[in-house]
C-alpha positions as CSV (number, residue, x, y, z in Angstrom):
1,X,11.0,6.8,-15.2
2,X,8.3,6.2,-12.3
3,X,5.5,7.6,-14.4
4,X,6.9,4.7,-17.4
5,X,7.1,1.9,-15.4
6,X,3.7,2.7,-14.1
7,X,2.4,3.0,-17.5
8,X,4.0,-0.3,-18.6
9,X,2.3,-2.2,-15.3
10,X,-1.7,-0.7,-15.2
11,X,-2.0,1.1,-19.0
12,X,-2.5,4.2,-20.2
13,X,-5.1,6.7,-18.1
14,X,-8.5,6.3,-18.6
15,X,-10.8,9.4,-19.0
16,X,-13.7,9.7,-16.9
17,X,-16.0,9.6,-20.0
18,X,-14.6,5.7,-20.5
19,X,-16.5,4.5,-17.2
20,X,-19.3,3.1,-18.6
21,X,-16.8,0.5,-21.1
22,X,-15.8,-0.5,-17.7
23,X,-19.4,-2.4,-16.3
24,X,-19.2,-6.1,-17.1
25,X,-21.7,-8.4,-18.6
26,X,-23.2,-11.5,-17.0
27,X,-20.2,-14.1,-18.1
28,X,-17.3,-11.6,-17.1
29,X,-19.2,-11.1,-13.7
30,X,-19.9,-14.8,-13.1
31,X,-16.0,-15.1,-13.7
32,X,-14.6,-12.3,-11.6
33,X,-17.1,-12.4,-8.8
34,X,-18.2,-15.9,-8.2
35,X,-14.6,-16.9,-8.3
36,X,-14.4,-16.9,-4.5
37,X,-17.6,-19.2,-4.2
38,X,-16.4,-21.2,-6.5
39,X,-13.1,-21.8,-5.2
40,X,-14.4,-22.7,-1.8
41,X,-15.1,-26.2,-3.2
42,X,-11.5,-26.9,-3.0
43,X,-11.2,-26.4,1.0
44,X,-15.2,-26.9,2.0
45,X,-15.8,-30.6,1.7
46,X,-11.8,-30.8,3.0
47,X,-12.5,-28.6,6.5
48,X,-15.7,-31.2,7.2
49,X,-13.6,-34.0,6.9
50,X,-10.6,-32.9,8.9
51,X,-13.3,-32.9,11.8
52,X,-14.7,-36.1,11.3
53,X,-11.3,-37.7,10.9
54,X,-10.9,-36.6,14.7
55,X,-13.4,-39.7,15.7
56,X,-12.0,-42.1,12.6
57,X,-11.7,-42.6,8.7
58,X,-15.4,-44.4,9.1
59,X,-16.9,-41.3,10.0
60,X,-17.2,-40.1,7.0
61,X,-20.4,-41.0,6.1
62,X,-21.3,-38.0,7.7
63,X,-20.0,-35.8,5.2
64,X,-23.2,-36.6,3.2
65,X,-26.4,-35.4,5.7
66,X,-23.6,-32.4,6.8
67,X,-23.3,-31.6,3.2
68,X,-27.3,-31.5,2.3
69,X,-27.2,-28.7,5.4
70,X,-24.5,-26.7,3.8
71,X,-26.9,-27.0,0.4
72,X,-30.0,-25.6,2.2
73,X,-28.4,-23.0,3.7
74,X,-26.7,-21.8,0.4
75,X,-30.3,-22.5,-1.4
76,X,-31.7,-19.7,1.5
77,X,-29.0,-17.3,0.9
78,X,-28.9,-17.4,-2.7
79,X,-32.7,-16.6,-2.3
80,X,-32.1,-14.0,0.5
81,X,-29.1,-12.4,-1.6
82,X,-31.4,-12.0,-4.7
83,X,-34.2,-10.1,-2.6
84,X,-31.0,-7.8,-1.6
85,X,-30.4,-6.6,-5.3
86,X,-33.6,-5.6,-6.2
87,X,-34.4,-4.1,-2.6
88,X,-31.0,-2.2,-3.0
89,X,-29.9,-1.9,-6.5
90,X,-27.2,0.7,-5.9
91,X,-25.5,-2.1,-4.4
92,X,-23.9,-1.7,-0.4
93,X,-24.9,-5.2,0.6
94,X,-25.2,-6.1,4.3
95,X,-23.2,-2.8,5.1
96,X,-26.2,-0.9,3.7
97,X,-29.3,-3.1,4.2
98,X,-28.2,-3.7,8.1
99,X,-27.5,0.0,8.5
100,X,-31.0,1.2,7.0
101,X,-33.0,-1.3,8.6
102,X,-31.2,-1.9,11.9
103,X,-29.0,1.1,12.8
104,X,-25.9,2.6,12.3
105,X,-23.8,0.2,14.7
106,X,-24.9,-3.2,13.2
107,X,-23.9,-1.5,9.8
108,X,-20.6,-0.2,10.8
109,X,-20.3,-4.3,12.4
110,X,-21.2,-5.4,9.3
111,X,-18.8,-3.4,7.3
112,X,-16.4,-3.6,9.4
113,X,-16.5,-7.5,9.3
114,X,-16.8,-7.6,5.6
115,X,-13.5,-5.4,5.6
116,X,-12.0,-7.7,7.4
117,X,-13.1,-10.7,5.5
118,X,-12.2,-9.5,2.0
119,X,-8.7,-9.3,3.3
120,X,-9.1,-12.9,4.8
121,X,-10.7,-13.9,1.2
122,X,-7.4,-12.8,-0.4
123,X,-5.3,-14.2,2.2
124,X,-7.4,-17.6,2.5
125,X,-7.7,-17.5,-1.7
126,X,-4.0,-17.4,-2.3
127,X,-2.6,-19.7,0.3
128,X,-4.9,-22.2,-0.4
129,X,-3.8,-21.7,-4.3
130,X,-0.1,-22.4,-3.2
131,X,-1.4,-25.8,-1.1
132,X,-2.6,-26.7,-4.5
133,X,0.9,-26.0,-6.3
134,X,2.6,-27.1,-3.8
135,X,0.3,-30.5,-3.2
136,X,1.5,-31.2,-7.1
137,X,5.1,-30.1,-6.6
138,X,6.4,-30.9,-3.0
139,X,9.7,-29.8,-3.2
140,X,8.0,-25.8,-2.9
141,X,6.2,-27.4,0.3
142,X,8.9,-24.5,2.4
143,X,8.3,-21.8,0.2
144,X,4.9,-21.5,0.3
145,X,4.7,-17.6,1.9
146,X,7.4,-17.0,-0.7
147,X,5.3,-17.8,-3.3
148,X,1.5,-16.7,-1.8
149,X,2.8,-13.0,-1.6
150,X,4.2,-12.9,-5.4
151,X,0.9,-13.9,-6.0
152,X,-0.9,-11.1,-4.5
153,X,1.4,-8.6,-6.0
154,X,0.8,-10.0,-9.6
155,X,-3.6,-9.6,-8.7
156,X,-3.2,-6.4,-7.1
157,X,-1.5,-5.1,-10.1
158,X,-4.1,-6.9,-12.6
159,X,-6.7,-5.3,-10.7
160,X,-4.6,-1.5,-10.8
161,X,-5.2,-1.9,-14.4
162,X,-9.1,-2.0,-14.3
163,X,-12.0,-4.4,-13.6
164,X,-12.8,-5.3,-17.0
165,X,-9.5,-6.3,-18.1
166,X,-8.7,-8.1,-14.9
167,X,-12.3,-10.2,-15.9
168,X,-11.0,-10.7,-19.3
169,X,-7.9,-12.8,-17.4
170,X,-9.9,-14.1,-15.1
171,X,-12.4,-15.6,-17.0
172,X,-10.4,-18.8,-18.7
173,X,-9.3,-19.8,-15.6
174,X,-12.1,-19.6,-13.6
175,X,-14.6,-21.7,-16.5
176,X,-11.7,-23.9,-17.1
177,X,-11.5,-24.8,-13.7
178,X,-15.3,-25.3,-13.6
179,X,-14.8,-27.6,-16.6
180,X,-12.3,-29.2,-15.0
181,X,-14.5,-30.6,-12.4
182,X,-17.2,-31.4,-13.9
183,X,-14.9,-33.4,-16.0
184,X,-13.4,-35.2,-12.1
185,X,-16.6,-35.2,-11.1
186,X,-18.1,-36.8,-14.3
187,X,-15.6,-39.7,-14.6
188,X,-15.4,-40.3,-11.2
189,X,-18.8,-40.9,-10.8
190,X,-19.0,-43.4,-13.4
191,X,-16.0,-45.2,-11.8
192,X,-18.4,-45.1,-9.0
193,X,-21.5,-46.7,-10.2
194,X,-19.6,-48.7,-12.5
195,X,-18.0,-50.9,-9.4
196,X,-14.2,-49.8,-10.4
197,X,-14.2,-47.8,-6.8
198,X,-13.7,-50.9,-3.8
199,X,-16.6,-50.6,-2.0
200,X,-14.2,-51.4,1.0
201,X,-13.0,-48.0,0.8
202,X,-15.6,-45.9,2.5
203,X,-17.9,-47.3,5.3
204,X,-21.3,-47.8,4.3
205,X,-24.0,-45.0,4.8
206,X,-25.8,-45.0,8.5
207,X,-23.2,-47.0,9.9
208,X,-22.9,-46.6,14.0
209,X,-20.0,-44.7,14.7
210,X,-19.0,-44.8,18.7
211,X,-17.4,-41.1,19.9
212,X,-19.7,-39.1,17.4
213,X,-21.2,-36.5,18.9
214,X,-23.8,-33.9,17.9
215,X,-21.1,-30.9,19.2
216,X,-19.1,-32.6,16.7
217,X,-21.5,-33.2,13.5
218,X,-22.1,-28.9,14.5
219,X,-18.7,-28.0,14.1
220,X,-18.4,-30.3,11.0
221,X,-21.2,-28.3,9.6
222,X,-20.1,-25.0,10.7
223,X,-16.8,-25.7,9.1
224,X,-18.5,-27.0,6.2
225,X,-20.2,-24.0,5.5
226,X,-17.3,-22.0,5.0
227,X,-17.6,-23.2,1.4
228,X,-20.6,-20.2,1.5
229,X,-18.0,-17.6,1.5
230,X,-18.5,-15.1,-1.2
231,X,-22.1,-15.4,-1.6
232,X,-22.6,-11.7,-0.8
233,X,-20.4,-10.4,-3.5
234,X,-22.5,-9.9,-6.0
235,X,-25.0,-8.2,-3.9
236,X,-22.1,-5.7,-3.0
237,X,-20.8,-5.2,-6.4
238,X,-24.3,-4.0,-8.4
239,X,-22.8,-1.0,-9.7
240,X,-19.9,-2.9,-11.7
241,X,-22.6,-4.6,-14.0
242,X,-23.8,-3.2,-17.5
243,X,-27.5,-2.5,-17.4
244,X,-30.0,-3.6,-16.2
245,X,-27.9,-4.2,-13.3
246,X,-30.5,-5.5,-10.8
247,X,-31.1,-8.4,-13.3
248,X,-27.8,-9.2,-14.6
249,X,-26.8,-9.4,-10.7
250,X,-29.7,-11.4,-9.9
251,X,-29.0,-14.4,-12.9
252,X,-25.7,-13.9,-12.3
253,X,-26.4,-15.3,-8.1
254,X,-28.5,-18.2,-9.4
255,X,-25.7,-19.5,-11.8
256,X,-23.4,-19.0,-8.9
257,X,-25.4,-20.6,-6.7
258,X,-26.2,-23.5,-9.2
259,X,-22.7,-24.2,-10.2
260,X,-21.6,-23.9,-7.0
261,X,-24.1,-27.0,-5.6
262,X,-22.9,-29.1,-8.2
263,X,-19.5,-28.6,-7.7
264,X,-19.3,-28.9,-4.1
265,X,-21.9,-32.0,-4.1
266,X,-19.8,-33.8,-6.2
267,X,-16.5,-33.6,-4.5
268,X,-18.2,-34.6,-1.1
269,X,-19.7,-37.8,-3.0
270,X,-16.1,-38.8,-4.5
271,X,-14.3,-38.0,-1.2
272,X,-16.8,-40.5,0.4
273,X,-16.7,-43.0,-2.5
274,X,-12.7,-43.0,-2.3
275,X,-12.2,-42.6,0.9
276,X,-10.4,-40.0,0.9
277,X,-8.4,-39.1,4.1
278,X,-7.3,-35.6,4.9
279,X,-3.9,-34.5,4.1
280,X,-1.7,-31.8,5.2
281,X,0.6,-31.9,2.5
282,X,-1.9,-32.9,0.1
283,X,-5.5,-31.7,-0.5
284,X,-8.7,-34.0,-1.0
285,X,-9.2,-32.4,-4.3
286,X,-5.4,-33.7,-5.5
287,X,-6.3,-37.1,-4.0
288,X,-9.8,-37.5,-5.6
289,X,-7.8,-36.6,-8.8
290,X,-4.8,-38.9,-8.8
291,X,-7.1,-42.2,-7.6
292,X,-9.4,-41.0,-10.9
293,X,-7.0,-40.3,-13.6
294,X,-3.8,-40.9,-11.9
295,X,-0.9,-38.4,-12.4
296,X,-1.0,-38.3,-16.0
297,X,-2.3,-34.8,-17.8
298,X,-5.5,-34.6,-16.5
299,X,-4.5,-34.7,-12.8
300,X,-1.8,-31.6,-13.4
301,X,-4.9,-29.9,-15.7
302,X,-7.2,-30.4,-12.5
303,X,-4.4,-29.0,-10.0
304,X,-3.3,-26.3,-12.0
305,X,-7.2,-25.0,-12.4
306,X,-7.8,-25.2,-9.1
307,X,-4.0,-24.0,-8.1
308,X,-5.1,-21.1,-11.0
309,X,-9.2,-20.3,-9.6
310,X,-8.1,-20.8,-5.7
311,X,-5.4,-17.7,-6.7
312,X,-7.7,-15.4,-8.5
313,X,-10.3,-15.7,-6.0
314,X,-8.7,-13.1,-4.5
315,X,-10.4,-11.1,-6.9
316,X,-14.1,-11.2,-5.7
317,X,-12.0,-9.4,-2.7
318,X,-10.6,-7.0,-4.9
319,X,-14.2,-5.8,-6.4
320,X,-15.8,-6.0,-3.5
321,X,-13.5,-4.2,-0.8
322,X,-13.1,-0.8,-2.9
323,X,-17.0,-0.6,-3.4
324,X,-17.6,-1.4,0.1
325,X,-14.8,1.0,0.9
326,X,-16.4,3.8,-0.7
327,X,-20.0,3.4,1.1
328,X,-18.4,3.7,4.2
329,X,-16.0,6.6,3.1
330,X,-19.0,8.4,1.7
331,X,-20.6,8.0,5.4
332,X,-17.0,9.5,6.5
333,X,-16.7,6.0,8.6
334,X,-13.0,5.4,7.0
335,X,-10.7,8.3,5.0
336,X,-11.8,9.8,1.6
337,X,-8.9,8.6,-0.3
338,X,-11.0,5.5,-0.6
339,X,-13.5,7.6,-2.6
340,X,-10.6,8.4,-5.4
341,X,-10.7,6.6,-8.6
342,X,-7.2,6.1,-10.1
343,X,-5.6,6.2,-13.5
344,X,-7.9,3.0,-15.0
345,X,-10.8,4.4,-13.1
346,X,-11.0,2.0,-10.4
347,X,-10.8,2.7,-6.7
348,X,-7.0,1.7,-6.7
349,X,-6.4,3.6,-3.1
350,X,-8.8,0.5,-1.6
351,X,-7.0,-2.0,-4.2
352,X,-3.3,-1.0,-2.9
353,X,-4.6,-1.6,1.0
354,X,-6.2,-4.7,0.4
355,X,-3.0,-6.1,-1.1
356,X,-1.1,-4.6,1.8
357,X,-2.9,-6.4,4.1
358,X,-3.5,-9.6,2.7
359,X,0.9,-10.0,2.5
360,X,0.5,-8.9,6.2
361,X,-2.0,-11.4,7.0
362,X,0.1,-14.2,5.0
363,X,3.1,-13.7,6.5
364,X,1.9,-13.5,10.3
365,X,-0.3,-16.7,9.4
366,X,2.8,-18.2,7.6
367,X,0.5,-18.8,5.0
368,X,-1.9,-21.7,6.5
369,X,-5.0,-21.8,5.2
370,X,-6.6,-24.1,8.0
371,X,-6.0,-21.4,10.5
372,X,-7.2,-18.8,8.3
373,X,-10.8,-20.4,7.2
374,X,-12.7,-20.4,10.7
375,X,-12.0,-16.4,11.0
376,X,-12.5,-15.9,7.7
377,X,-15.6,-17.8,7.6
378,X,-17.3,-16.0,11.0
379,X,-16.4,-12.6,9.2
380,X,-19.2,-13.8,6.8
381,X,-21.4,-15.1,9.0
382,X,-22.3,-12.3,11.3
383,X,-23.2,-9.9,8.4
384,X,-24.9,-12.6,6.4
385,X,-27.5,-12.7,9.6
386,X,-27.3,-9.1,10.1
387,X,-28.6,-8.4,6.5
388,X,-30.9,-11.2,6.4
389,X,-32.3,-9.3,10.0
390,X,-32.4,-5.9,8.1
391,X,-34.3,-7.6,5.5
392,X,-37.1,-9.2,7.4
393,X,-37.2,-6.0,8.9
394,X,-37.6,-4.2,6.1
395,X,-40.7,-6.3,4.6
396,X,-42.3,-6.0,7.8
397,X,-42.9,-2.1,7.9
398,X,-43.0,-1.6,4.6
399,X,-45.9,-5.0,3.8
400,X,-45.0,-4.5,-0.2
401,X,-47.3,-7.5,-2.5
402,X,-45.5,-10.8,-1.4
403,X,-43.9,-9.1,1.3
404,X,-45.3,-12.6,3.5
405,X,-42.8,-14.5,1.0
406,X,-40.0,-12.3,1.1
407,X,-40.4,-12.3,4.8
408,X,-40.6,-16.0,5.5
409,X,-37.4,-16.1,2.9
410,X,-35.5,-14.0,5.0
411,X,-36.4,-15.3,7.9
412,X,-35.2,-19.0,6.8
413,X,-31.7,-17.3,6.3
414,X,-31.4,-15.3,9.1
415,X,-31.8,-18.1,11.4
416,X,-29.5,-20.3,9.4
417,X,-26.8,-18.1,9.4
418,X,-27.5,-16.9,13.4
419,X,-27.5,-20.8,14.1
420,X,-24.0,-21.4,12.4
421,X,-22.4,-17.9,13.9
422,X,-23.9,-19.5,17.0
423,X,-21.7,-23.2,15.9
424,X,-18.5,-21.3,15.1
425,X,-18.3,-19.7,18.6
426,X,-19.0,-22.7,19.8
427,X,-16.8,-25.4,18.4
428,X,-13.8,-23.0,17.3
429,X,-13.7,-20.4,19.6
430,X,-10.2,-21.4,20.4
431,X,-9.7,-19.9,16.4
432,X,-12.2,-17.4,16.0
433,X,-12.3,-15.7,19.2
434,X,-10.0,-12.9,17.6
435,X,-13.6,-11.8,15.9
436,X,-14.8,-10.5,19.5
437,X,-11.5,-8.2,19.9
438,X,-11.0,-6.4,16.6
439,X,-14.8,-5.6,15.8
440,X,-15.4,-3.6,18.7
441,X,-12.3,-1.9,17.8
442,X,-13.0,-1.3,13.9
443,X,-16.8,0.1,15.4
444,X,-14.6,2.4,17.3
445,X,-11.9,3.3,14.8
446,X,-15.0,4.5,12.7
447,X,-16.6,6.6,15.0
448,X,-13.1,8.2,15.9
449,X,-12.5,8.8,11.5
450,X,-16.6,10.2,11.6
451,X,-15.9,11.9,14.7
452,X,-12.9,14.0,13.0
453,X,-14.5,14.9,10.2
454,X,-17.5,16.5,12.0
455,X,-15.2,18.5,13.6
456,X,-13.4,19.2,10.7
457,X,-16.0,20.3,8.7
458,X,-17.6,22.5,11.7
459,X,-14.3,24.7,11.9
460,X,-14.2,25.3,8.5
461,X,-17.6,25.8,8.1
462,X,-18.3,29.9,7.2
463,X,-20.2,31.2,9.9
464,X,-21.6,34.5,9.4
465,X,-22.0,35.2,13.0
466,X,-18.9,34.9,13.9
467,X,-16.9,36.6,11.2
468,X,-12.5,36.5,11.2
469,X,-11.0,39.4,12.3
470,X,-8.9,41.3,9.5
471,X,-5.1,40.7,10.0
472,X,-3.7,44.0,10.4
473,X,0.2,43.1,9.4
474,X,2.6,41.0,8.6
475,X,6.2,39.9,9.9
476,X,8.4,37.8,7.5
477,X,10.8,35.6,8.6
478,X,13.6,34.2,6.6
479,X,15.7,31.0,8.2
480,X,19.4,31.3,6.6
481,X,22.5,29.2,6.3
482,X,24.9,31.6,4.3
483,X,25.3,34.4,2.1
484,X,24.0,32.3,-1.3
485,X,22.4,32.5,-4.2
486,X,19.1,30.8,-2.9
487,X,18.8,32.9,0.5
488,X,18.9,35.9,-1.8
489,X,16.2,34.6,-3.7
490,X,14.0,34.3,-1.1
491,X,14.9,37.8,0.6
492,X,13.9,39.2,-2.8
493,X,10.5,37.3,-2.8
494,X,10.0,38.4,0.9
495,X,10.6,42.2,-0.1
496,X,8.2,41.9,-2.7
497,X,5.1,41.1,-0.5
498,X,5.3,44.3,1.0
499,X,6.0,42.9,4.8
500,X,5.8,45.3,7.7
501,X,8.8,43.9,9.2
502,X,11.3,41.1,7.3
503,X,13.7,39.2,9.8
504,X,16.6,37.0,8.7
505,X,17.5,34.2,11.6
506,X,20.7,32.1,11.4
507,X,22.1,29.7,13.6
508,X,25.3,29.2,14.6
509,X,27.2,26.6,16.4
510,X,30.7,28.6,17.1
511,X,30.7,32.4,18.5
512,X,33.8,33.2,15.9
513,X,31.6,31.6,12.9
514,X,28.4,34.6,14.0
515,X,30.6,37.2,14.4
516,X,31.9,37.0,11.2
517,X,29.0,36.1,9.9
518,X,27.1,39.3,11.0
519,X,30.0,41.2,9.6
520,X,29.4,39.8,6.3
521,X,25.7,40.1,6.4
522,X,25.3,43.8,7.4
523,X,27.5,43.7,4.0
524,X,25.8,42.1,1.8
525,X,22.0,43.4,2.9
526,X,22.0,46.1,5.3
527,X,18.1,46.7,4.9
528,X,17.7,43.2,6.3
529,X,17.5,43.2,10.1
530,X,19.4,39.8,11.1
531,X,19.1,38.0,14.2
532,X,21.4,35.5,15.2
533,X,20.6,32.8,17.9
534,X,23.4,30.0,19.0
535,X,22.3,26.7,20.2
536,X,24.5,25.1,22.3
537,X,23.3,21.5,21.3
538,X,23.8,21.9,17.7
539,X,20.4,21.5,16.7
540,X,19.2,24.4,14.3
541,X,15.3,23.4,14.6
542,X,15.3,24.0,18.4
543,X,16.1,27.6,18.9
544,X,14.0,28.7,15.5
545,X,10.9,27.3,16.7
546,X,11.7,28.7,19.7
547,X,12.1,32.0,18.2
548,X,9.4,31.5,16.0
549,X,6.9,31.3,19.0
550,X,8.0,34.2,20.5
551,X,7.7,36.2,17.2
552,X,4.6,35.2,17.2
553,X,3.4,35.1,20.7
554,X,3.8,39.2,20.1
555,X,2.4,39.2,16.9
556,X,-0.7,38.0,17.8
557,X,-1.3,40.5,20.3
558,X,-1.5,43.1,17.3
559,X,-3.5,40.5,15.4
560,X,-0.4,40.2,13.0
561,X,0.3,37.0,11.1
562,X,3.7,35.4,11.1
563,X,5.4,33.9,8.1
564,X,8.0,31.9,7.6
565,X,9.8,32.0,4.3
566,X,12.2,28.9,3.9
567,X,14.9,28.9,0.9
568,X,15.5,25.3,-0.7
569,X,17.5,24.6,-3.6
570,X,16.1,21.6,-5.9
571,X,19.0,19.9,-7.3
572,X,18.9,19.5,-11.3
573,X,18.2,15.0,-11.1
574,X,16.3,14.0,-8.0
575,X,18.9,11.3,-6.7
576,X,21.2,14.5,-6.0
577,X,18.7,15.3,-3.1
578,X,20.4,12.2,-1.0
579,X,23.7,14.0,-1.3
580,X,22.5,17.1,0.8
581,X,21.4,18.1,4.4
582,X,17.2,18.0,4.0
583,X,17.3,20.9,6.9
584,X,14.3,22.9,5.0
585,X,11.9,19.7,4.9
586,X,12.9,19.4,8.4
587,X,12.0,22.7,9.4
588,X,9.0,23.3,7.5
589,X,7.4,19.6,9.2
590,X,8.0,21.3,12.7
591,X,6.9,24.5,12.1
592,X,3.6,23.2,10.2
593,X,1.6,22.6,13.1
594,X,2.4,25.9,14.8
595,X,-0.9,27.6,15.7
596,X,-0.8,31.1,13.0
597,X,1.9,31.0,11.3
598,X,2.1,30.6,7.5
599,X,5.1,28.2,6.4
600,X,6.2,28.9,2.4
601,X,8.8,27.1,0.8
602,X,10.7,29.6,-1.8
603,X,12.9,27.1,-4.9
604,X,15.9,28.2,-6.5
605,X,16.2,25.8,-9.3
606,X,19.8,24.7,-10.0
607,X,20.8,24.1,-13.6
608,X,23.7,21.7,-13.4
């Protein structure tokens, strides 16, 4: 039943051989991993405004100069990202360019930031897609965590069944939503210019504005610039696209970066134009929308593209985070189950934690977005400046042809992105001081996960100089409850290894109940020496450990091995098992870590 409902959620299997139908081309991976970028536009132009609206509505005029910034930083990281891909085709992004150029701990920072962030992307992604819904449809104002988590079930599971049919989804909504507003953008530009917008609405550009501050036009840009989130994905992701993968990447960032310009330009010009004041019930993309069109079909078309691309966002997340996952679990910096492809082929032990998290983060956050963005957005920051660091770096000692280029390119976006880490601690450290706590303590959970398998793979290293002494015997014993079909079972199996010694141990809670018991036994199986041990607390795993040590506390002295046999009968349907005592699981988990000695679990399969 498991194994069908499974099969009816991701699909059939996939075989290995199928991998390569699995790469995307340059329109699927604009789609799937540009979505986060792209959705930005709906919350960047809104986060500058709700700090300019601290000082007043005529403030806003700002938005404009704070908003060329944001463009020529993206234009330096769009031009820094595409030196990444071809400098590191195999993909890695700032986890592997800082870690080459700079060292292993600004790598592990960066990877353990971009970790972070990809669960903040899905988090941020989907609340901010509820907002939307909820902005159109108040009445779901209070359900809003309700609604965000059955959201990230449904992409998790689209993403279980494989990346290229999870870009085959996502691409209508994400082009339709680029449509969308260009269509917004389009008409309400022409309202604009065509004097239907009261110039009364927004104060005129250059206006003095008393209580601005440079502190505050900083953390209007810094908050601005969160719109840049995502930028990096395709520089992570190189590996998902179809050959030649450099190049597709690389055209694949400049339409990224293009479309994402135009967008995000334009809804900063019609929030000015409109006057648009932030709301928390209602975003600035719903309120350029409504003043356009009013709320006829294109204003519920707008919200329910943006509701639809500010949802699957999550998915740049969900490509990025298993790849990234793997580069770090190939440098045994997190556990190798992240290395495991699943059923469709795709890393679905990274895909199930990411969705994990994300519900976690949603319902601690209670789903809202302004108090997700600044953390999310310093998670980016710090490894878009470590990889930009790496990269000047790296042109430096290796002086290829245009290296002086490549270097100055760098540079540009290194500084950028060091200045607006620099704004974000400043200006929202009340929000983002949470960075400083959990990235030493990621650095450190790495080394402790590295740390273990060293020694891991040290012991069980064969080292001829030191070769394992022979074990000279064996002593069996066999835990019983009764005189059953299932204990003689396992007494049989024990006989049959040829044990020097084979001891039966029961427990008993009454004196009467052992007596007879022993009676019985040197009965049924007179060959079989049986020891009985009573436990006073009722408590049968007590005393058998406790014999169990001493057997082989003796044992070892001969250089004999101890082995514990344990019957277990497996009931004929699996939801019998709830109707029995689980005593043999129970025993076999406490014996399992005893030092030399061999636990083996012998079934008797019942047949009714």
């Amino acid at each position: 039943m498991v194994s069908s409902i499974k099969r009816l959620l991701i699909g059939r299997p996939l075989k290995s051989t199928e991998l390569g139908e699995q790469k995307l081309n340059k329109t699927k991976a604009l789609a799937i991993l540009s979505s986060d970028a792209l959705s930005s536009v709906a919350y960047g132009p809104e986060q500058i405004l709700i700090v300019l609206v601290t000082v007043s509505a005529a403030a806003f005029w700002y938005s404009i100069p704070i908003a060329i910034g944001v463009l020529v930083l993206l234009a330096a990281l769009i031009l820094s990202y595409r030196q990444v891909i071809f400098a590191y085709p195999h993909g890695g992004g700032a986890y592997v360019v800082s870690k080459e150029n700079l060292g292993i701990n600004y790598g592990l920072i960066s990877g353990g930031s971009l970790l972070v962030d990809y669960i903040l992307t899905v988090a941020v992604s989907v609340s901010a897609g509820t907002d939307a819904i909820t902005s159109a449809f108040p009445a779901l104002h209070d359900h809003n965590v309700g609604i965000a988590i059955i959201f990230v079930i449904f992409i998790t599971t689209l993403n279980l069944r494989g990346v290229t049919e999870s870009a085959s989804i996502l691409a209508y909504p994400v082009y339709l939503f680029v449509l969308a507003l260009f269509i917004l953008i389009g008409v309400g530009l022409f309202n604009v210019f065509t004097g239907q917008v009261p110039a009364e609405l927004h104060t005129p550009v250059g206006t003095p504005i008393a209580g601005i501050s440079l502190f505050l036009l900083l953390r209007a840009f810094a908050s601005g610039s969160s719109a840049l989130t995502g930028v990096e994905a395709i520089s992570n992701a190189i590996p998902n696209f179809k050959a030649p993968a450099p190049n597709n990447a690389a055209k694949t960032l400049a339409a990224m970066g293009g479309l994402l310009a135009i967008l995000f330009s334009g809804i900063v010009l019609l929030a000015y134009y409109y006057g648009i004041t932030p709301n928390e019930k209602v975003t600035v993309v719903s309120q350029i929308a409504e003043q356009t069109f009013g709320r006829n079909f294109m204003y519920f078309f707008i919200q329910g593209t943006t509701a639809l691309i500010l949802i699957l966002a999550a998915n740049t997340g969900y490509t990025a985070f298993p790849l990234l996952a793997v580069n770090l679990a190939n440098d045994k910096f997190i556990p190798r189950m992240f290395k495991i492809r699943g059923d469709r082929l795709g890393y679905s032990n990274g895909i199930l934690t990411l969705g994990l998290a994300s519900i976690l983060l949603i319902i601690f956050f209670k789903g809202q977005t302004e108090h997700l963005i600044p953390l999310y957005a310093v998670g980016v920051f710090i490894p878009f400046t470590l990889s930009q660091t790496g990269m000047m770096l790296k042109w430096f000692r290796e002086r290829p042809q245009g290296w002086m280029t490549k270097l100055i390119i760098n540079t540009m976006g290194a500084v950028i992105c060091f200045v607006v880490t620099i704004m974000f601690f400043l200006t929202k450290f009340a929000q983002v001081w949470p960075v400083l706590v959990f990235l030493p303590v990621i650095v450190f959970v790495f080394y402790r996960i590295r740390k273990h398998y060293e020694a891991v793979g040290e012991q069980l290293r064969i080292n001829c100089e030191e070769p394992a002494l022979p074990i000279e015997g064996n002593v069996i014993i066999v835990p019983v409850a009764g005189i059953t079909q299932v204990v003689e079972n396992s007494l049989n199996y024990a006989k049959s290894l040829g044990a020097d010694q084979v001891l039966a141990v029961y427990v008993s809670f009454e004196r009467d109940d052992e007596k007879k018991f022993e009676e019985k036994w040197n009965k049924w199986q007179p060959d079989v020496r049986l020891v009985t041990l009573h436990s006073h607390y009722r408590s049968i795993i007590q005393p058998l450990t406790k014999f169990v040590d001493t057997v082989q506390h003796k044992a070892s002295e001969a250089n004999y091995r101890v082995t514990v046999i344990i019957p277990q009968f497996i009931p004929k349907k699996g939801w019998h098992n709830i109707l029995h005592n689980q005593s043999s699981l129970l025993i076999k988990a406490y014996l399992l870590y005893r030092r030399n000695v061999i636990i083996t679990t012998v079934p008797y399969h019942l047949k009714k």
